[in-house]
HTML snippet that shows the backbone in 3Dmol.js (N, CA, C, O; Angstrom):
<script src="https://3Dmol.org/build/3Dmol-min.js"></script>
<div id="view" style="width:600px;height:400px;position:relative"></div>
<script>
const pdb = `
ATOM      1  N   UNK A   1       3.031   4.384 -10.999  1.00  0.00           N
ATOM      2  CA  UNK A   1       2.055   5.221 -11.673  1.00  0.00           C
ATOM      3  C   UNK A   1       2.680   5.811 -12.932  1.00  0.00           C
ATOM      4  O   UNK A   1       3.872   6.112 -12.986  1.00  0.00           O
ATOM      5  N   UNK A   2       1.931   5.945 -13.817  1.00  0.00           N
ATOM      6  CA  UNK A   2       1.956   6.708 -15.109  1.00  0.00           C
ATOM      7  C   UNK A   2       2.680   8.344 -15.036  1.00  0.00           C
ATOM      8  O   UNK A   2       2.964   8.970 -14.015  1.00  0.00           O
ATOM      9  N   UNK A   3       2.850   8.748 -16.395  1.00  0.00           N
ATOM     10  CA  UNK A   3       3.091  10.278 -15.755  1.00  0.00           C
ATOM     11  C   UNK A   3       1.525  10.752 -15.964  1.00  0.00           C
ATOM     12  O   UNK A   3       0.635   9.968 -16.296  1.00  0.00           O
ATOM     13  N   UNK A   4       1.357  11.957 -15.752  1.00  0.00           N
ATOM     14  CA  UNK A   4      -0.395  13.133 -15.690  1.00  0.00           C
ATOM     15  C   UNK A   4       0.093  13.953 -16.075  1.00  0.00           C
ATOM     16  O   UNK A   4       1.142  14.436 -15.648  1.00  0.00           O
ATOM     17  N   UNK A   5      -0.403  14.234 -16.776  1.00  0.00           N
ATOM     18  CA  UNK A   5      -0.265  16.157 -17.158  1.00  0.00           C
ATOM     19  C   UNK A   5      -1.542  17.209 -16.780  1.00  0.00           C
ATOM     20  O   UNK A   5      -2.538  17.269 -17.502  1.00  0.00           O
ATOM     21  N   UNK A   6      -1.400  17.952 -15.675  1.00  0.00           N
ATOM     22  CA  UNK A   6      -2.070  19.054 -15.128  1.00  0.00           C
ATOM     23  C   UNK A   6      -2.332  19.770 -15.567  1.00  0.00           C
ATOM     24  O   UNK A   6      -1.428  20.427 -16.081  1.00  0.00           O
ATOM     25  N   UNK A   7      -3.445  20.151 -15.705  1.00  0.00           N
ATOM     26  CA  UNK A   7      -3.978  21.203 -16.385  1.00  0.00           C
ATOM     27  C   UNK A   7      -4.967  22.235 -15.263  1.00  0.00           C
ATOM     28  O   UNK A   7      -5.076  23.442 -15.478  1.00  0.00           O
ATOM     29  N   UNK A   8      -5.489  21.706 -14.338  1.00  0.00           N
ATOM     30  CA  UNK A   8      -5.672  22.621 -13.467  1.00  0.00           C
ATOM     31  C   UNK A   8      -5.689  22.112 -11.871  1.00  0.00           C
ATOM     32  O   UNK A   8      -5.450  21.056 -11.286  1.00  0.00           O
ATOM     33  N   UNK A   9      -5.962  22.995 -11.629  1.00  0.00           N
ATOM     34  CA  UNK A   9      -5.525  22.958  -9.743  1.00  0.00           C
ATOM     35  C   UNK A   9      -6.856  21.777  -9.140  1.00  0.00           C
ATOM     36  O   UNK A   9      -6.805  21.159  -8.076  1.00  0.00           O
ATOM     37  N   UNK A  10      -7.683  21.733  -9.894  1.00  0.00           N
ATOM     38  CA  UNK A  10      -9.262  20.615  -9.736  1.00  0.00           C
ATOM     39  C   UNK A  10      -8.377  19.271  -9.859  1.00  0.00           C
ATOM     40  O   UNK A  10      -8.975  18.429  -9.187  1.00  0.00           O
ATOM     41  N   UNK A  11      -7.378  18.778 -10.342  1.00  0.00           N
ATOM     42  CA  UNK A  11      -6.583  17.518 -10.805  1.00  0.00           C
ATOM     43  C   UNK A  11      -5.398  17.599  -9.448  1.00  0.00           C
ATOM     44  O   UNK A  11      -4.387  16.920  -9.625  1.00  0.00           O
ATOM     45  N   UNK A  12      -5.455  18.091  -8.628  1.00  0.00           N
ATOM     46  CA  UNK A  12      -4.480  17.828  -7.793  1.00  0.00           C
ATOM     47  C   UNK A  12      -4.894  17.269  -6.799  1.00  0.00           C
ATOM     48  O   UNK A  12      -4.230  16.344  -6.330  1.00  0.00           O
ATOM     49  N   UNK A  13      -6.053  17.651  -6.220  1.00  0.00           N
ATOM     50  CA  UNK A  13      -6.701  16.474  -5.198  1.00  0.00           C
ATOM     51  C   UNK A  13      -6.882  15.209  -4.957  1.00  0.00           C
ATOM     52  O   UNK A  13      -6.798  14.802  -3.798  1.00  0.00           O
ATOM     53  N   UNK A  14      -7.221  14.176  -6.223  1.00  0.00           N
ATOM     54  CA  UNK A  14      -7.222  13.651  -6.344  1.00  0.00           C
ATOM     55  C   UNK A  14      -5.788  12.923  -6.458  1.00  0.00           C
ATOM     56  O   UNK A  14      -5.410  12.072  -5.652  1.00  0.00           O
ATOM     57  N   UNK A  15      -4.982  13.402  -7.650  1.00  0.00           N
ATOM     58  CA  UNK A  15      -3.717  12.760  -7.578  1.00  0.00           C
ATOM     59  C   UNK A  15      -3.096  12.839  -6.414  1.00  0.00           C
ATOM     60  O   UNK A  15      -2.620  11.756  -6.073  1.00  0.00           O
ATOM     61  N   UNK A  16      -2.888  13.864  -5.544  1.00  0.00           N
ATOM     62  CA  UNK A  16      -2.178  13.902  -4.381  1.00  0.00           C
ATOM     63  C   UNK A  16      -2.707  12.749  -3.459  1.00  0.00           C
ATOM     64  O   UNK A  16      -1.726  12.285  -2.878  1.00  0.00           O
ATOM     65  N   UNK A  17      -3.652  12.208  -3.149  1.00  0.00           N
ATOM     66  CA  UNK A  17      -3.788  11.566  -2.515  1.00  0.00           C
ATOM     67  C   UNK A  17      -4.043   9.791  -3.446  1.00  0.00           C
ATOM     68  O   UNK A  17      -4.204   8.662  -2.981  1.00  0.00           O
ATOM     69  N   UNK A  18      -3.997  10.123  -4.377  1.00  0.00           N
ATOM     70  CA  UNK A  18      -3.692   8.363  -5.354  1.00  0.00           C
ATOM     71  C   UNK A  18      -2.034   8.057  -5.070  1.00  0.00           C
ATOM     72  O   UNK A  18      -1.653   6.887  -5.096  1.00  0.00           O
ATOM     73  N   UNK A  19      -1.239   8.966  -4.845  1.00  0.00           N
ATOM     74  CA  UNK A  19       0.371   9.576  -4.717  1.00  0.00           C
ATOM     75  C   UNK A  19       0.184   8.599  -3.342  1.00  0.00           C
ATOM     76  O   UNK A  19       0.492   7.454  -3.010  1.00  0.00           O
ATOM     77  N   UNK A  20      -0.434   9.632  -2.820  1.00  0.00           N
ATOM     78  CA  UNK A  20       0.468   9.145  -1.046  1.00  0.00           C
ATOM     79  C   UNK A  20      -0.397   7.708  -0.662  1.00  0.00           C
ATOM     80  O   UNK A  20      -0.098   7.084   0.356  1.00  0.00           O
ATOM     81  N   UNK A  21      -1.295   7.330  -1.407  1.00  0.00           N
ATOM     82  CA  UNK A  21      -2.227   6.048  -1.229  1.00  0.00           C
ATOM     83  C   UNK A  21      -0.836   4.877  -2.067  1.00  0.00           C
ATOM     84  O   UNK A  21      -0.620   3.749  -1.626  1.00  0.00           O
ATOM     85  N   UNK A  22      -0.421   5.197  -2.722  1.00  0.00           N
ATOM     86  CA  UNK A  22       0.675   4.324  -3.565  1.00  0.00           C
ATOM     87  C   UNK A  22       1.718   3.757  -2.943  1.00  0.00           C
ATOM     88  O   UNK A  22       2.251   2.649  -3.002  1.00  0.00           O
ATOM     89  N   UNK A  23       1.970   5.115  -2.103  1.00  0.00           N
ATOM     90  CA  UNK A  23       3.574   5.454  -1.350  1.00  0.00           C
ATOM     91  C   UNK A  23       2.794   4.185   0.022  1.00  0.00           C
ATOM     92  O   UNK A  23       3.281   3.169   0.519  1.00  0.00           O
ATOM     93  N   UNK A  24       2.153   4.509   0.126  1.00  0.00           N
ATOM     94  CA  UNK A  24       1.452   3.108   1.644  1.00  0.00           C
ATOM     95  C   UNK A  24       1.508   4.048   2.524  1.00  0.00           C
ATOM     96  O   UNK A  24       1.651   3.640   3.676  1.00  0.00           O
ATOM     97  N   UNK A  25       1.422   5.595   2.330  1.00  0.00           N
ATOM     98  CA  UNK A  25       1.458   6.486   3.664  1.00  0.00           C
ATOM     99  C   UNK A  25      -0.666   6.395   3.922  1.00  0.00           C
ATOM    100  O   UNK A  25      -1.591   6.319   3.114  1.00  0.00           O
ATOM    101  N   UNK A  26      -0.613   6.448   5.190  1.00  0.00           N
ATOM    102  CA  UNK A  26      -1.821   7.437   5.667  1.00  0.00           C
ATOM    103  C   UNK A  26      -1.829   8.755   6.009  1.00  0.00           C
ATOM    104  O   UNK A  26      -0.708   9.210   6.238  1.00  0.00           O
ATOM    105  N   UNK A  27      -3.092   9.801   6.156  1.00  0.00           N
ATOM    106  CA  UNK A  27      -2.250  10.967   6.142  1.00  0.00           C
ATOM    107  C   UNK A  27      -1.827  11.130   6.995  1.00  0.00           C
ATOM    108  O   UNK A  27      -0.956  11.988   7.140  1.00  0.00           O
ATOM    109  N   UNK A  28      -2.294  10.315   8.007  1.00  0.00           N
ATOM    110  CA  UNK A  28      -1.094  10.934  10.015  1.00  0.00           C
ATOM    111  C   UNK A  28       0.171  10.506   9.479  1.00  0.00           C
ATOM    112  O   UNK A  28       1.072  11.319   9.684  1.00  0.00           O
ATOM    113  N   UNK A  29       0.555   9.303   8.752  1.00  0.00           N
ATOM    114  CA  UNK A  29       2.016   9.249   8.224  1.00  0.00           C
ATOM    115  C   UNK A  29       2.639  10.553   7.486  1.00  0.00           C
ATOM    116  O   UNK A  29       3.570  11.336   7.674  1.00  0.00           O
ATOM    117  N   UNK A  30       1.787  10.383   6.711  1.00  0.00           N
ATOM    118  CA  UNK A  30       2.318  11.612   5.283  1.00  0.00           C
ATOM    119  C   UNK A  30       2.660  13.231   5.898  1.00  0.00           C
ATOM    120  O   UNK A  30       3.354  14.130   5.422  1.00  0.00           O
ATOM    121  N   UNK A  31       1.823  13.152   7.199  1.00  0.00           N
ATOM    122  CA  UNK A  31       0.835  14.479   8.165  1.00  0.00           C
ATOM    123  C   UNK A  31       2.724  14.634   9.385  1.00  0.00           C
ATOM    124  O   UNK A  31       3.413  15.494   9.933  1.00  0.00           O
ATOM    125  N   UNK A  32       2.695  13.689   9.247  1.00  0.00           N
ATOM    126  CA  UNK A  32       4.031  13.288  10.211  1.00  0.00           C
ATOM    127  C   UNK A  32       5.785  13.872   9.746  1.00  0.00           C
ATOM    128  O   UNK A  32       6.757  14.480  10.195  1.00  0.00           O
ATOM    129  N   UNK A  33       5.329  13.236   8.661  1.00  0.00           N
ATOM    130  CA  UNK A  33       6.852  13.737   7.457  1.00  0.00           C
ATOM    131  C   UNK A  33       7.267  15.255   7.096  1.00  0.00           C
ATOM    132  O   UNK A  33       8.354  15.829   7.031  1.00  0.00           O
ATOM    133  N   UNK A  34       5.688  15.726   6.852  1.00  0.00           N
ATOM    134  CA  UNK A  34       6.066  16.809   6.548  1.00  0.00           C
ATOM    135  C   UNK A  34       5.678  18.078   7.287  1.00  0.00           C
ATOM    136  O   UNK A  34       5.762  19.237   6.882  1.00  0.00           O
ATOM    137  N   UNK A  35       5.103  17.489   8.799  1.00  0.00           N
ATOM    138  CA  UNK A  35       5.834  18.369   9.619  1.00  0.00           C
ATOM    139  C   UNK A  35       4.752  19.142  10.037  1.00  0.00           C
ATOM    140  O   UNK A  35       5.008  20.200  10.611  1.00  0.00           O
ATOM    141  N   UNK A  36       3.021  18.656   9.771  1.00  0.00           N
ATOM    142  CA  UNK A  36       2.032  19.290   9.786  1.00  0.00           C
ATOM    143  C   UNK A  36       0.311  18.260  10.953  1.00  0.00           C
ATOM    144  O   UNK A  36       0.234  17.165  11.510  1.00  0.00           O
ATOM    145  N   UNK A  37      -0.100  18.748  10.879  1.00  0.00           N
ATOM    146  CA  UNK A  37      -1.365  17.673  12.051  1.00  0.00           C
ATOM    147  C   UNK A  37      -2.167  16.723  10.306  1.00  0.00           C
ATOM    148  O   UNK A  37      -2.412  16.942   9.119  1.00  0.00           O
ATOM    149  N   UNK A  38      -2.224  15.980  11.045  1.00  0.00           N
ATOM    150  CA  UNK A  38      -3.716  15.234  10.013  1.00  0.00           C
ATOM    151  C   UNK A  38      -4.417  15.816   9.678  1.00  0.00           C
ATOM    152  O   UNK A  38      -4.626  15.602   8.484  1.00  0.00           O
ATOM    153  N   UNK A  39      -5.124  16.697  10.164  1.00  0.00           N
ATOM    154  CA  UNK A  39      -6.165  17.668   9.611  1.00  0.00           C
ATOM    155  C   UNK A  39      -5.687  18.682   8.433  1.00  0.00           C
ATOM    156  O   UNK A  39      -6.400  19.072   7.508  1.00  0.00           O
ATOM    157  N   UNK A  40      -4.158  19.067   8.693  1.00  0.00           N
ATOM    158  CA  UNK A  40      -3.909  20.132   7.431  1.00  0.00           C
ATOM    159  C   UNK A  40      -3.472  19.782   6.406  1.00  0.00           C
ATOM    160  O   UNK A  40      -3.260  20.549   5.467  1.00  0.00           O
ATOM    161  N   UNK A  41      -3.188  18.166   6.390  1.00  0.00           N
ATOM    162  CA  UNK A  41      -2.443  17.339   5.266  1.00  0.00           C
ATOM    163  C   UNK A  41      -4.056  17.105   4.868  1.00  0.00           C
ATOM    164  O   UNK A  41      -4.271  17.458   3.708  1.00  0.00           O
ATOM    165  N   UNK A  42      -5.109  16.647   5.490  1.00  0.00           N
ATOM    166  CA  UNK A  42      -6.021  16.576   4.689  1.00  0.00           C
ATOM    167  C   UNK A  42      -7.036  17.825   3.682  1.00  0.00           C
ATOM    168  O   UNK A  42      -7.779  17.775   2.702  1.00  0.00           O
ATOM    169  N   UNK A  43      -6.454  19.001   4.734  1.00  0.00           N
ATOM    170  CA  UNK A  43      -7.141  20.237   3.913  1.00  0.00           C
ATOM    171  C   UNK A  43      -6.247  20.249   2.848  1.00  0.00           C
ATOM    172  O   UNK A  43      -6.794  20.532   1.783  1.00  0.00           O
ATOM    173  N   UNK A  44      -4.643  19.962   2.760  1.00  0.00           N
ATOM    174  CA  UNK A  44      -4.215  20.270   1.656  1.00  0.00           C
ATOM    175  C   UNK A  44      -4.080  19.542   0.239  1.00  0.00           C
ATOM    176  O   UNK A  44      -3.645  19.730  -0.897  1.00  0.00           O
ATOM    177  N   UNK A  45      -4.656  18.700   0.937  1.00  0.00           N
ATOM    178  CA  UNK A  45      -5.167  17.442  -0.158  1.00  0.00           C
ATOM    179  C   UNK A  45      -6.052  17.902  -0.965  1.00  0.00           C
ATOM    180  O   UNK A  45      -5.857  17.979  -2.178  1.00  0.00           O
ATOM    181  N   UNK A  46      -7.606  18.422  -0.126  1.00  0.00           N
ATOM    182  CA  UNK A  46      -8.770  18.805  -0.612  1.00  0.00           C
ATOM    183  C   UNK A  46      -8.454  20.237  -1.260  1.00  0.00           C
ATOM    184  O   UNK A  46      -9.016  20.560  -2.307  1.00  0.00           O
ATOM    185  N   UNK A  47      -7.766  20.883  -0.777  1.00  0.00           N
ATOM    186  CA  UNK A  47      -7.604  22.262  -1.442  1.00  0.00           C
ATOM    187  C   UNK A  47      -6.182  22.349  -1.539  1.00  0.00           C
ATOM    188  O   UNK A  47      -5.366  22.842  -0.760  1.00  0.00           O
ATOM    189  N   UNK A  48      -6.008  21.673  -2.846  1.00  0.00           N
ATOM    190  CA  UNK A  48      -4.369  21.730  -3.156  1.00  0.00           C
ATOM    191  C   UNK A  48      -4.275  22.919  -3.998  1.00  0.00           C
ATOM    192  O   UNK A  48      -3.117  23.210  -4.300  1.00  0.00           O
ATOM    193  N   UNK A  49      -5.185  23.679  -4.455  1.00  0.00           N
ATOM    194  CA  UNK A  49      -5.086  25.120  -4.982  1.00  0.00           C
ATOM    195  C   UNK A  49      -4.396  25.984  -4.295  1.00  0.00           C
ATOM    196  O   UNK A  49      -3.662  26.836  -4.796  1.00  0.00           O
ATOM    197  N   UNK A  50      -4.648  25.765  -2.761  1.00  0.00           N
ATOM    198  CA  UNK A  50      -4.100  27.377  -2.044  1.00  0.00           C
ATOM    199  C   UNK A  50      -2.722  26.826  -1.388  1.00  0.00           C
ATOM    200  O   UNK A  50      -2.263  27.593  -0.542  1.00  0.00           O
ATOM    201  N   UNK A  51      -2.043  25.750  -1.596  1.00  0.00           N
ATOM    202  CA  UNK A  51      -0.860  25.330  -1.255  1.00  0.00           C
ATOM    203  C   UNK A  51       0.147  26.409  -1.377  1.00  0.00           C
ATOM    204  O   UNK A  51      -0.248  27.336  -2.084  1.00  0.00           O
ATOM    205  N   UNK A  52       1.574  26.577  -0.791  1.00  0.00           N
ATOM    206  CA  UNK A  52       2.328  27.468  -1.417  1.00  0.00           C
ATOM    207  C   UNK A  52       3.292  26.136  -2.349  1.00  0.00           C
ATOM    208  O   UNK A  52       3.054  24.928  -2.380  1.00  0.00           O
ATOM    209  N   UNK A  53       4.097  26.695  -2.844  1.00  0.00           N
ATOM    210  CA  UNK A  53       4.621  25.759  -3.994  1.00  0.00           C
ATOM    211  C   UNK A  53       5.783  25.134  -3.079  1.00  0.00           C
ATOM    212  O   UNK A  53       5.842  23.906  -3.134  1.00  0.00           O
ATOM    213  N   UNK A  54       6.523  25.639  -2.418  1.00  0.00           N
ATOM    214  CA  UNK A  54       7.337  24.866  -1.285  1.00  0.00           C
ATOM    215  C   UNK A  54       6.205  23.634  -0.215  1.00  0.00           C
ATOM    216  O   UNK A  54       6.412  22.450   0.049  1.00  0.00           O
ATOM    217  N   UNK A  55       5.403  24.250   0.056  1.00  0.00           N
ATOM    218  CA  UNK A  55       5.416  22.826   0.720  1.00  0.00           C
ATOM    219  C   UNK A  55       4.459  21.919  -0.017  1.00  0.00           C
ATOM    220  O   UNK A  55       4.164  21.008   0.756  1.00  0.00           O
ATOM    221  N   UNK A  56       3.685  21.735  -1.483  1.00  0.00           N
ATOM    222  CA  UNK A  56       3.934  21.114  -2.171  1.00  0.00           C
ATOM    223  C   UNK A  56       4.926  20.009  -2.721  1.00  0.00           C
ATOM    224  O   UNK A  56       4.928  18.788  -2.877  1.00  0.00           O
ATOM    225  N   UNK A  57       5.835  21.173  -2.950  1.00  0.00           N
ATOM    226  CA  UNK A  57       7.042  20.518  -3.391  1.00  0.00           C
ATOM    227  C   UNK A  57       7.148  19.280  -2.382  1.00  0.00           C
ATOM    228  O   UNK A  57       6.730  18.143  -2.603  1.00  0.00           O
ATOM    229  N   UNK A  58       7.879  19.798  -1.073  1.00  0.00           N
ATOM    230  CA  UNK A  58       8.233  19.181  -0.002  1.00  0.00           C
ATOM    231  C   UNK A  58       7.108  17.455   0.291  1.00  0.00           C
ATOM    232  O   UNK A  58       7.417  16.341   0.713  1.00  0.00           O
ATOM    233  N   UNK A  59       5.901  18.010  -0.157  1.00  0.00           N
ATOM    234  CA  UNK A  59       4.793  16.537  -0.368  1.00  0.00           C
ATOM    235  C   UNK A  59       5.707  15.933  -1.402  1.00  0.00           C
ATOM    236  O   UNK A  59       6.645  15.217  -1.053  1.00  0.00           O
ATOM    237  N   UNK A  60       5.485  16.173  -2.522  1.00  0.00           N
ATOM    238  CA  UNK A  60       5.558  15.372  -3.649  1.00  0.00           C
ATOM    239  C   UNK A  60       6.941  14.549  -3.170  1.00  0.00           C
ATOM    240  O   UNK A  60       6.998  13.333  -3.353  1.00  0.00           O
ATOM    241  N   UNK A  61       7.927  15.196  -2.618  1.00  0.00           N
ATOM    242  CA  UNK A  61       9.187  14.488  -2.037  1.00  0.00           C
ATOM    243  C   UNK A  61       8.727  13.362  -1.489  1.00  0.00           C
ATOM    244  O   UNK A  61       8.953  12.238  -1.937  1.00  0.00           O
ATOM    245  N   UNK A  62       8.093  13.607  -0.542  1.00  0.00           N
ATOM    246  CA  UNK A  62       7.962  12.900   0.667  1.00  0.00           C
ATOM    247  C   UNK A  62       6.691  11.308  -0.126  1.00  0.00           C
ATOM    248  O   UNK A  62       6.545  10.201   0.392  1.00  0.00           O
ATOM    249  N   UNK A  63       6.135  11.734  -1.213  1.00  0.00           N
ATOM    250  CA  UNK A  63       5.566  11.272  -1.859  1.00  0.00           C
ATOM    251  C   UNK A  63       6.335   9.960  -3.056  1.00  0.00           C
ATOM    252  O   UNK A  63       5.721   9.058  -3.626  1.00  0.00           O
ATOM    253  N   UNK A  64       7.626  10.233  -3.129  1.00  0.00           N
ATOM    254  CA  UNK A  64       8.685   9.790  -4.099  1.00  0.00           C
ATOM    255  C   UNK A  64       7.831  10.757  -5.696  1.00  0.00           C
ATOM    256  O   UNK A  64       7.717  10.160  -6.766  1.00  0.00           O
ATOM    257  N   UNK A  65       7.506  11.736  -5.581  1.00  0.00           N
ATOM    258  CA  UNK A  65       7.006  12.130  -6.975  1.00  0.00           C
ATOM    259  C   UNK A  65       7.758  13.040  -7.384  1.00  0.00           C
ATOM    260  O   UNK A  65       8.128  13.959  -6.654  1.00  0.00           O
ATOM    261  N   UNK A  66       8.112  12.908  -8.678  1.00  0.00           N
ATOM    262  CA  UNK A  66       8.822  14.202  -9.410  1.00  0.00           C
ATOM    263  C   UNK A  66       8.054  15.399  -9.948  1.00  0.00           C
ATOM    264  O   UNK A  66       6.942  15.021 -10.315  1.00  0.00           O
ATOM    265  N   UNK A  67       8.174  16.257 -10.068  1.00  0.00           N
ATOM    266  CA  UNK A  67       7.355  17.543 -10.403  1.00  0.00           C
ATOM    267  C   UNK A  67       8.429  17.816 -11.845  1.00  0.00           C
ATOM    268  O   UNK A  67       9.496  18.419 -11.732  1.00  0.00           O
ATOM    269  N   UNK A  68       7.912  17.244 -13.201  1.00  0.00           N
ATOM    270  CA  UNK A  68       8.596  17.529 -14.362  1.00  0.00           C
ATOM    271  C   UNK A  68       7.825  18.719 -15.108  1.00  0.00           C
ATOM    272  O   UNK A  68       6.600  18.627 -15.198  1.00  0.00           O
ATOM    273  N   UNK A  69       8.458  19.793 -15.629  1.00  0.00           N
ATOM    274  CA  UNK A  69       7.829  20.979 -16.591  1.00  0.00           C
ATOM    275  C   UNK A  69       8.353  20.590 -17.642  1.00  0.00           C
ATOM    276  O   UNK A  69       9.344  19.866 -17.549  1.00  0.00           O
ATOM    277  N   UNK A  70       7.902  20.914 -18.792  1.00  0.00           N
ATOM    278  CA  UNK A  70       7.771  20.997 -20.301  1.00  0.00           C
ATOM    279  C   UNK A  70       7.044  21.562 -21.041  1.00  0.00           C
ATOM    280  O   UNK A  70       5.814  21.554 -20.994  1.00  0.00           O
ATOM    281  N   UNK A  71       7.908  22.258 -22.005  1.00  0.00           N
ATOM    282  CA  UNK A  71       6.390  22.862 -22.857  1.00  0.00           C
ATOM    283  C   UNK A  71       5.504  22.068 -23.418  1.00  0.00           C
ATOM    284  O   UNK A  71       5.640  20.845 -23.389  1.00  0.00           O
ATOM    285  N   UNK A  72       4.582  22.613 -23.944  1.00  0.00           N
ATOM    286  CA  UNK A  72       3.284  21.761 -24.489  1.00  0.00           C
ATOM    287  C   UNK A  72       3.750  21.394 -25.630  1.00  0.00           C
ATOM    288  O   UNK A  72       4.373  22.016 -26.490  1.00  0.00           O
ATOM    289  N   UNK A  73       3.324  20.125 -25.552  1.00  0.00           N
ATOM    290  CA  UNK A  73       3.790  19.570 -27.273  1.00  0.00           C
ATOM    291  C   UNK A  73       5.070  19.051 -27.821  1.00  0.00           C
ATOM    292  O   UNK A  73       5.299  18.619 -28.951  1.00  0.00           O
ATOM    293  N   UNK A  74       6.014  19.207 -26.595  1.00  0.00           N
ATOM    294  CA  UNK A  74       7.303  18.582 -26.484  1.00  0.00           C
ATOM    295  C   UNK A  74       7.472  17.288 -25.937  1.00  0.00           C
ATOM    296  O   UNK A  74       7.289  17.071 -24.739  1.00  0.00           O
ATOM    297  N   UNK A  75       7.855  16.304 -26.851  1.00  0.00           N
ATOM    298  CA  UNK A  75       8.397  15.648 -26.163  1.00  0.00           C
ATOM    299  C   UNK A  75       9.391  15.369 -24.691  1.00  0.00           C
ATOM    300  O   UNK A  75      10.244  16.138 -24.245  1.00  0.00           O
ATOM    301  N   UNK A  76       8.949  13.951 -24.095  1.00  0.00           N
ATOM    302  CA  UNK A  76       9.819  14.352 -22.659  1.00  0.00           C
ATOM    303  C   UNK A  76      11.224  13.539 -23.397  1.00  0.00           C
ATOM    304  O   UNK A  76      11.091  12.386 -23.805  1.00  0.00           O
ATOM    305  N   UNK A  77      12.393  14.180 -23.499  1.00  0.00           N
ATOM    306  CA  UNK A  77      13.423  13.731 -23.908  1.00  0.00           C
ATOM    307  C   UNK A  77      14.694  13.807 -22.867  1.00  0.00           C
ATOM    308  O   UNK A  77      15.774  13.301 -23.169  1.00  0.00           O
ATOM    309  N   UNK A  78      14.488  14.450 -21.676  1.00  0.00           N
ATOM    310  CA  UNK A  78      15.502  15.283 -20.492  1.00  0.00           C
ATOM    311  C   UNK A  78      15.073  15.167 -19.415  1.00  0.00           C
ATOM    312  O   UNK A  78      15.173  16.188 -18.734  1.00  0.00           O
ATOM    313  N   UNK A  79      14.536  14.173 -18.863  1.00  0.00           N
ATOM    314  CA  UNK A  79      13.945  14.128 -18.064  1.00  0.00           C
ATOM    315  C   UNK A  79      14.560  14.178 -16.955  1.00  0.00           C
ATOM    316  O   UNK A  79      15.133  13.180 -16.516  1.00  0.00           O
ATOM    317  N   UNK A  80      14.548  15.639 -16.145  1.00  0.00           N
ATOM    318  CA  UNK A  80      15.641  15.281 -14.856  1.00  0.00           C
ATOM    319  C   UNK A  80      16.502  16.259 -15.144  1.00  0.00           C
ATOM    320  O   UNK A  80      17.295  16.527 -14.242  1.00  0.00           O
ATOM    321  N   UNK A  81      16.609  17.075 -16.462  1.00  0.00           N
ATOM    322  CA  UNK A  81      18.007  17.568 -16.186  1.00  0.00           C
ATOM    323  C   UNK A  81      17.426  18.938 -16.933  1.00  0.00           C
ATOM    324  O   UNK A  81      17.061  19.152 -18.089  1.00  0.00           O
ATOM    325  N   UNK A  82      17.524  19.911 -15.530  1.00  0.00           N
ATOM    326  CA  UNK A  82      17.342  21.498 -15.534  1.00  0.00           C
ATOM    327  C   UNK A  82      18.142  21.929 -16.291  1.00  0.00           C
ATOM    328  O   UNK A  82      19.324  21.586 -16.330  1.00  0.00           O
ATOM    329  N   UNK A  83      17.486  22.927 -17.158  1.00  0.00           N
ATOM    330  CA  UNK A  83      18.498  23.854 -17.669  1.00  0.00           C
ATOM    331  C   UNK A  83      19.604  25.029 -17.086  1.00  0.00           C
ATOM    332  O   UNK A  83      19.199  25.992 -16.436  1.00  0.00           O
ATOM    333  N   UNK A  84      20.620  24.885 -17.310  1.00  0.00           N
ATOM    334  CA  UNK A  84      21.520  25.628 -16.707  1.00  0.00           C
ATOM    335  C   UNK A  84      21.669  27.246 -17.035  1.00  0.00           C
ATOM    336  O   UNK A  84      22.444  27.980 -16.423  1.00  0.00           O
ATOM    337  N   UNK A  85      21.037  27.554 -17.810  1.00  0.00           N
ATOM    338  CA  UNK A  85      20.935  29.227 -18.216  1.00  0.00           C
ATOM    339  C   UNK A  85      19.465  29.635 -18.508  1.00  0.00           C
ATOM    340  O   UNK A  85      18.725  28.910 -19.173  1.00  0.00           O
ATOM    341  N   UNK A  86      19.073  30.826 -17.983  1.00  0.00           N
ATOM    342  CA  UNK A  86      17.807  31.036 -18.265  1.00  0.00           C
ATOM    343  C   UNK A  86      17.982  32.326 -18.696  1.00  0.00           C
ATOM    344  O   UNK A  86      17.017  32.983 -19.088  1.00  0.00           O
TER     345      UNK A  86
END
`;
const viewer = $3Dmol.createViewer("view");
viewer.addModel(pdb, "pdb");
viewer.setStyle({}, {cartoon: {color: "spectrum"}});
viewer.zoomTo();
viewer.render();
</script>
C-alpha cells in the first residue's frame, strides 16, 4: 500500500481494515494478536475515533504499518528516524 495522510478520525475505519485485509488477517486473527474478542476488534475498526493511542499503536504493529508524523508541507526525507531532542 501507498502512504495516506489523515486528516480525520472518519479515514481510519476504513484504512484500518484495507491494513489488516492486506496483512491476510481476519478479525478473529487480528482479534487474537492483540489480545481482544472479535467483536471489539470490530468496534474498533468502526469507531477508531475512541481508540486509546496505545492500542492503536499496538494494531498498526500487528498490522506491519508504520505510524509516520510530519509537518504539513514537508517533505518525507527521515523516514524512521525520531528526533532525539525535543
Amino acid at each position: 500500500m501507498r502512504d495516506y495522510t489523515v486528516q480525520t478520525s472518519a479515514q481510519l475505519p476504513m484504512l484500518l481494515q484495507a491494513f489488516r485485509k492486506e496483512a491476510g488477517l481476519t478479525q478473529r486473527e487480528a482479534a487474537l494478536r492483540l489480545g481482544v474478542t472479535q467483536q471489539t476488534l470490530s468496534a474498533l475498526e468502526r469507531h477508531a475515533d475512541t481508540v486509546s493511542a496505545d492500542r492503536l499503536l499496538r494494531l498498526l504493529s500487528i498490522l506491519g504499518v508504520d505510524l509516520v508524523l510530519r509537518k504539513s508541507g514537508e517533505p518525507d526525507t527521515a523516514a524512521g528516524v525520531v528526533p532525539s531532542v525535543w
